[in-house]
N, C-alpha and C positions, 0 to 999 in steps of 0.2 A: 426335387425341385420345388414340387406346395410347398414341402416346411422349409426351404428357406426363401421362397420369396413371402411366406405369412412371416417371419421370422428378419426382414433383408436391414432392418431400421434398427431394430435390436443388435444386433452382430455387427453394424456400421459402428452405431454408434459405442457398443465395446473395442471393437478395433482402435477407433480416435481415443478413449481413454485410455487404450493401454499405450500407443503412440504419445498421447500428453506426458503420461506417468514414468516411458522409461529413463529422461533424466532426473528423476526422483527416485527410481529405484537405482541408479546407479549411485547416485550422492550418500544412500543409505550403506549400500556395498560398501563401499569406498572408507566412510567413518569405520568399517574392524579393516582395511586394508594394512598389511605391514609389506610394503612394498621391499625392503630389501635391498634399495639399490637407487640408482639415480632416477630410476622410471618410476615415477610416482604415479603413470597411470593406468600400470602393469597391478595386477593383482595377485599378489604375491604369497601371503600366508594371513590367516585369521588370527585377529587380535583383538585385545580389549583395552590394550594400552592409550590407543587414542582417546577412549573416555572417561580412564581414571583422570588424567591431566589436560583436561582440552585447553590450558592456557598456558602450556608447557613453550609453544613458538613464543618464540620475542615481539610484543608489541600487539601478539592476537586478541587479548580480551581487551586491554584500554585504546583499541579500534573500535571494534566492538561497543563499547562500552560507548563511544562516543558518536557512533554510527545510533544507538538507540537515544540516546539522548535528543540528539537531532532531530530523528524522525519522531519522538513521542511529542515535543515541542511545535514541530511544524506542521502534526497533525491537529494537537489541540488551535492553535490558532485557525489555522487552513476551514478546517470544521467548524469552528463558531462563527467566522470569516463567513464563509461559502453558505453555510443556512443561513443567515441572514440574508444575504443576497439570492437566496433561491424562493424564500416567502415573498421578497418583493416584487421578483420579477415574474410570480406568478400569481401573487394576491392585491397586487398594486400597481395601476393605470399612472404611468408617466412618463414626460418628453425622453427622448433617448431611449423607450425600452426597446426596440425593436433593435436598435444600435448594438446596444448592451447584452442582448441575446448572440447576434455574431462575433461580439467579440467574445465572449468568452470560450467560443472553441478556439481560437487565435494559440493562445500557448500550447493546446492539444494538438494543432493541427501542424507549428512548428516543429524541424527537425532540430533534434537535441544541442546540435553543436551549434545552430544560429544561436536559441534561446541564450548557452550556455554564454558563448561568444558576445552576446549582447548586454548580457547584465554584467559581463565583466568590465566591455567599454562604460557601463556605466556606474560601475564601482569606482573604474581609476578614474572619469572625467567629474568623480562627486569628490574626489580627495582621497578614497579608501585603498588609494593604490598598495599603501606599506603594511594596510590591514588587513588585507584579505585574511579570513580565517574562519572560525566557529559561528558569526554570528551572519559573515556573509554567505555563508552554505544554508546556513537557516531560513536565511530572507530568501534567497532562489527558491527553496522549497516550498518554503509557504505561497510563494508565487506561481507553481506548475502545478503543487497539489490543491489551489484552489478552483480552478477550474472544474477538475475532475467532482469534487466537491455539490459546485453546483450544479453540473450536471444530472448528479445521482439524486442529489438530496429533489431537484426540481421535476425528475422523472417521478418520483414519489408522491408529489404534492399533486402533479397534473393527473395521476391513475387516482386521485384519493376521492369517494362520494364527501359530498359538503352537507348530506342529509344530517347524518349524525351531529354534526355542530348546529346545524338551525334546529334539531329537536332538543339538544341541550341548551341552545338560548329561549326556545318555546318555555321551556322548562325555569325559564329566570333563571337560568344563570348568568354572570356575568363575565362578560369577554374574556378575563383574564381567568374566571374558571374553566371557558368553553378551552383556551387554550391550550391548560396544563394537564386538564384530568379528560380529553378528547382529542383536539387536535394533536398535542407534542406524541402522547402515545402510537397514534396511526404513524408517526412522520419518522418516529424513534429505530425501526430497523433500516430506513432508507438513512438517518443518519450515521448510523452505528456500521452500515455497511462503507457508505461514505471515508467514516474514519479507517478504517480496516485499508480500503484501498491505496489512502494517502498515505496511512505507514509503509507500505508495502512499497510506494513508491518512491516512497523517500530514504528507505533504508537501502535503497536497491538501486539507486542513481548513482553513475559514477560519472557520464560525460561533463553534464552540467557541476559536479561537485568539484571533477576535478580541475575544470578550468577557473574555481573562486575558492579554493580553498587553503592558497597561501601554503603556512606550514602545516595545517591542520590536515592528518591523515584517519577517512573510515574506511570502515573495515571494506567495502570494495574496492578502496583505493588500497589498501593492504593485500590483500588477494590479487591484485594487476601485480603491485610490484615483486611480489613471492616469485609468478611466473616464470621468470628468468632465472630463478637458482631453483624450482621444483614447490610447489606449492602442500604444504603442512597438509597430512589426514586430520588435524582438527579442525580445520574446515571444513570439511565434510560432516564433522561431528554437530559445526552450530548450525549448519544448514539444516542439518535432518531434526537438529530440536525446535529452530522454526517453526518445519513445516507439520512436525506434531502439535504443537503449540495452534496451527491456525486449523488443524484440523479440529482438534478440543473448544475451543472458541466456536467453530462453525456449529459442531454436533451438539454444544454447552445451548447456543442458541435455537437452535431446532429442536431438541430435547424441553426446552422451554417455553416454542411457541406451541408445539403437540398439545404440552399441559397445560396451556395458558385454554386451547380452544377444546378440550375437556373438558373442564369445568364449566 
């Protein structure tokens, strides 16, 4: 009973990872699944077929394809969007900030289907009724991932000491050096993580997308509709290259900040 209550925080806290992680290990399973039969979520016999062709279903990868699209778009904007707005509303005294601070949880705090249901009334009452599609799925986005945006990038700015910029203007430099080669660097992983989240949540929205997306179909609105006739193992196969993909990116950046504070 000492070694597990010296031990009680450790063992919880592996418990909750492996509770997080076993719909990731089943999505992994699943990509060699060759089910066999109408139960695609019967595990059937091991294969590798799913990975020679993962764009073997009809319509999977130019989903896909426009599901990243989207979400590379509405992150770039969202993110240039949202830092901007997070320096000011934490490096700059003015009317409405304290305003401007509550509302930006407003979209976060919104349930998916008002948001959703909102911007659509207000697509059709702008004229966009006949158009919903690509560009209106983008504008949502850029709309819900900006929030989170400031949130993140402003949590960064508020934990950051301002020593280091007043010894590099001690130092004559000038504002626009103290910014690039001091401040942007300190502010750079609270943005980069910023971005990471809005892709994530924009490749991964389906309420809001599907209520503005006209005839434009991503890849989670492809995945609803497979549903009803058995959903493809190549989905399984883009999920799990995802989530290698963000694990490489995470370890690529920790691997990086190690050697960065090495040196």
């Amino acid at each position: 009973m000492r070694w597990v209550k010296e031990r009680l925080v450790l063992i919880l806290g592996l418990l909750v990872l492996v509770y997080t992680f076993v719909p990731i290990f089943v999505v992994v399973a699943m990509s060699f699944n060759n089910p066999g039969g109408r139960n695609v979520y019967k595990f059937g016999s091991f294969t590798m077929d799913n990975w020679k062709d993962p764009c073997a279903p009809d319509d999977l990868c130019s989903t896909l394809a426009t599901s990243i699209q989207i979400s590379l778009l509405a992150t770039l904007v969202a993110t240039v969007l949202g830092t901007l707005a997070a320096f000011a509303l934490v490096r700059h005294d003015f009317a409405g900030r304290s305003a401007s601070n509550l509302l930006i949880f407003l979209p976060m705090a919104a349930p998916e289907i008002v948001l959703g249901s909102s911007l659509l009334a207000l697509f059709v009452a702008s004229g966009f009724a006949g158009q919903l599609g690509f560009w209106t799925i983008l504008i949502a986005h850029v709309m819900f991932c900006l929030s989170f945006v400031v949130v993140t990038v402003r949590a960064r700015l508020a934990g950051m000491d301002d020593d280091l910029e007043q010894a590099a203007m001690d130092l004559y430099a000038t504002p626009m050096q103290t910014f690039w080669r001091v401040t942007f660097p300190l502010v750079l992983p609270g943005i980069l993580g910023a971005a990471l989240l809005s892709f994530s949540l924009s490749f991964d929205d389906f309420i809001v997308t599907n209520l503005n997306s006209g005839n434009t179909t991503t890849f989670p609105m492809y995945v609803y509709g497979q549903e009803r006739v058995g959903v493809p193992m190549q989905v399984n196969v883009v999920g799990t290259l995802m989530f290698v993909v963000s694990i490489a990116i995470v370890l690529g950046m920790e691997l990086r900040n190690r050697r960065r504070v090495a040196a």
